[in-house]
N, C-alpha and C positions, 0 to 999 in steps of 0.2 A: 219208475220215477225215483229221485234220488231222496233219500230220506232228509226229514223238516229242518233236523241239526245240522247235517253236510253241508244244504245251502244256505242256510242260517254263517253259518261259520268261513266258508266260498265268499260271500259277500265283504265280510274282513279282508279276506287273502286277496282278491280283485283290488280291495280299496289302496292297500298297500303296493301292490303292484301299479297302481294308476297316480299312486300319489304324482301330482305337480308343482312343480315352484310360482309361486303365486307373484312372489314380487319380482322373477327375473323374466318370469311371462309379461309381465305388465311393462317392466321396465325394456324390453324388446322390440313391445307394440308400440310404446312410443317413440322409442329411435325410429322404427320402421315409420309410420305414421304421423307424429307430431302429435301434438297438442288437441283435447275432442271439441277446441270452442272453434273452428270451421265450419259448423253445422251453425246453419242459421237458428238466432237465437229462441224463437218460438219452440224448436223442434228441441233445443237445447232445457229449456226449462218443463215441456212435456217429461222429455227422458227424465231429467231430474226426477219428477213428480212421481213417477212409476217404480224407480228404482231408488229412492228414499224410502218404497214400501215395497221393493224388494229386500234392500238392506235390514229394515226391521224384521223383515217374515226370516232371513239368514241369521239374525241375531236370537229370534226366538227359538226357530229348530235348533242352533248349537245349544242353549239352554235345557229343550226340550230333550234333546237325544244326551245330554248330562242326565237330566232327570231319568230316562229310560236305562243306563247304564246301572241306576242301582235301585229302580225299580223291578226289571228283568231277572226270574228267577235263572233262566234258563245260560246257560256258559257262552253257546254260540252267537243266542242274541243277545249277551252284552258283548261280546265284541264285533259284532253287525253294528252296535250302538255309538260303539268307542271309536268305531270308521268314522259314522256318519260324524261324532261333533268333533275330530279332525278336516271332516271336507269342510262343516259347515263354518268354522274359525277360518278357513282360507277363502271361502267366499267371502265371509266378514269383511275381511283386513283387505283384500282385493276392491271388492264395490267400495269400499270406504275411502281408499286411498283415487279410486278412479273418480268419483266424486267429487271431493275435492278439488280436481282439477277445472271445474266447469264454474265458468265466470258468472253464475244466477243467480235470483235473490231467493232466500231460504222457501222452501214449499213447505205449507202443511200436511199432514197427512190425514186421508179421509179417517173417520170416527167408525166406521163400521172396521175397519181393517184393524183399527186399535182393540178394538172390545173384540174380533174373530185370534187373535194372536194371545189377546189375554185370557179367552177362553181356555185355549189349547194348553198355554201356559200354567196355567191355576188350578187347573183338574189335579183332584188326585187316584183317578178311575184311569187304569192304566189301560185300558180296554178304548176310551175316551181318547186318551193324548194319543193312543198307536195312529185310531181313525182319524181323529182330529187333523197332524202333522203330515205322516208318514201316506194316507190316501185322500186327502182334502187339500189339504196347504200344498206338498209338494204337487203336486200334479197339476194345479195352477201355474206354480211357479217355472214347469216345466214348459207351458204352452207359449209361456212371454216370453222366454228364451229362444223359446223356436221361431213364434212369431216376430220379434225385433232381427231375430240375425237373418231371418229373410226379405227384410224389405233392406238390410245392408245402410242404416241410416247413416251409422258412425263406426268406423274401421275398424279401432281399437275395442269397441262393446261387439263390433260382429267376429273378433277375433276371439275373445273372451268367453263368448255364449255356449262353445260346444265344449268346455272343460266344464262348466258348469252345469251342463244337460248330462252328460256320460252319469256326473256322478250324482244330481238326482235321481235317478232311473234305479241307481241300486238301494239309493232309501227306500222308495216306495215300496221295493221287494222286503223291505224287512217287515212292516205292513201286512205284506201280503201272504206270508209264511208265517207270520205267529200271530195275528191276529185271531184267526180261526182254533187256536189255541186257546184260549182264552174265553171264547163266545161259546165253545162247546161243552163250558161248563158254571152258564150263567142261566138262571131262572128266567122266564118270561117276561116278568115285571124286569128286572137288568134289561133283557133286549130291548123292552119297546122304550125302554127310558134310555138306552144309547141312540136308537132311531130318533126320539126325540131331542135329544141334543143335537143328535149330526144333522137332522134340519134346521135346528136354528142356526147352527155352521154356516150350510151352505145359503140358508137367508141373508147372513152377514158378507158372505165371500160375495152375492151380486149384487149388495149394496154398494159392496166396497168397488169394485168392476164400473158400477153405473154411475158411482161418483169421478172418478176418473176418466168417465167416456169422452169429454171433448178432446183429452191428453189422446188418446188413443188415433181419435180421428186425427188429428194434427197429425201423426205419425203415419195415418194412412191405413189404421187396423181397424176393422171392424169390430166394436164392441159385442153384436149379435154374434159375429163368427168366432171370436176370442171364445165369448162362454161355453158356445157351442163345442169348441174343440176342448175345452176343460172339463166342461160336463162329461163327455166322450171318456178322454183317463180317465177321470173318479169311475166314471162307470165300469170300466173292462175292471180297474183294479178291484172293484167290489164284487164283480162279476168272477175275477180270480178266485176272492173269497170264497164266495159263494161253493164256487166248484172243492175248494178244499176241504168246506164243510158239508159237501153233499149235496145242495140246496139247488134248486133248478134259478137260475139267471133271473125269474121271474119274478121274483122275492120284491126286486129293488126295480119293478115296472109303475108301483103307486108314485114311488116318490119321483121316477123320473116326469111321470105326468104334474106331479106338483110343481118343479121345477121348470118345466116348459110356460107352464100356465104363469109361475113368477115372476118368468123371464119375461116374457111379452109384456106385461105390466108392469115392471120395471123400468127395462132397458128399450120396450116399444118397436 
């Protein structure tokens, strides 16, 4: 297997080699396509509502992988870091400018998704922001990507979703290769108090999911199936972990029971 720093440092070189043009992508999909207020407008202000907090969670990680840039002792993963808040500025300016263009009246954003973003934000426990962003956050935001550009609601967003998924798949790997770095040489007490954080995480992440469930259904997604496949990544990614540091997969079978049992009580 290839040593921690090589792919540490590979995830840079990828990024760079995948770099895209964000505003001549966009500006493409719309000669191709036209204008996204064709979509009737219920479906139009759902989208809005979902991707105003995608937009903050793209605002938060470019913050958050600045922050990881000069918190990271290690060479590789700060320039794994220095990829990711280039991707995450052209997701910015991309959703920002595509927004824009949709005729709706302003959406709020749910309250649970504000305090899970200012969480990740506000730590100064680098252990915290890895798990927080890089295997919590992304891997959510990876499902919505997948799940909106298959039901093809709106052309220009289902053309946009797979520049967007490529290059969250390679955050989550910085996550997943120095994380275990870090935990393998933390006390007991650190562990159970990151375990404990990262469940108030993932309480906030299905808040945030169940307060936007009717958007969801308008769109045709099932909220149940949404968490279900989000749950699913956070898991294998922790499960990666897991395996990096030795640890048999079972480690993180409490919390998935906790999280089932949430979920039905939650989202029903």
């Amino acid at each position: 297997m290839k040593n921690h720093e090589q792919v540490l440092e590979n995830i840079y070189h990828r990024g760079q080699e995948r770099v895209w043009n964000g505003r001549e992508i966009l500006e493409e999909l719309i000669e191709k396509y036209g204008m996204p207020n064709k979509v009737e407008y219920s479906k139009r202000q759902s989208l809005k509502r979902i991707f105003m907090m995608i937009l903050q969670g793209e605002e938060a990680a470019w913050h958050v992988s600045l922050q990881l840039g000069t918190m990271l002792k290690s060479i590789p993963a700060k320039m794994a870091a220095t990829s990711q808040a280039h991707d995450e500025a052209r997701h910015f300016y991309v959703l920002r400018d595509y927004l824009e263009m949709y005729e709706c009246t302003s959406v709020p954003l749910p309250k649970p998704v504000i305090k899970a973003l200012t969480m990740v934000k506000n730590t100064n426990d680098l252990a915290k922001k890895l798990l927080g962003m890089q295997l919590m956050v992304e891997p959510i935001a990876l499902t919505i990507f997948h799940e909106i550009r298959k039901k093809e609601i709106e052309p220009i967003l289902t053309n946009l979703m797979p520049y967007y998924e490529k290059d969250e798949a390679r955050h989550v790997a910085l996550g997943v290769y120095y994380l275990p770095q870090i935990i393998k040489d933390m006390n007991r007490v650190e562990i159970v108090s990151l375990m404990m954080w990262q469940l108030r995480l993932f309480m906030l992440e299905l808040k945030g999911l169940a307060a936007l469930k009717k958007d969801f259904e308008v769109l045709g997604i099932s909220p149940n199936e949404l968490f279900a496949l989000a749950e699913k990544k956070q898991l294998e990614a922790l499960e990666e972990v897991s395996e990096q540091m030795g640890w048999g997969a079972n480690v993180w079978k409490p919390l998935r029971g906790i999280l089932r049992y949430q979920k039905n009580k939650i989202l029903g």
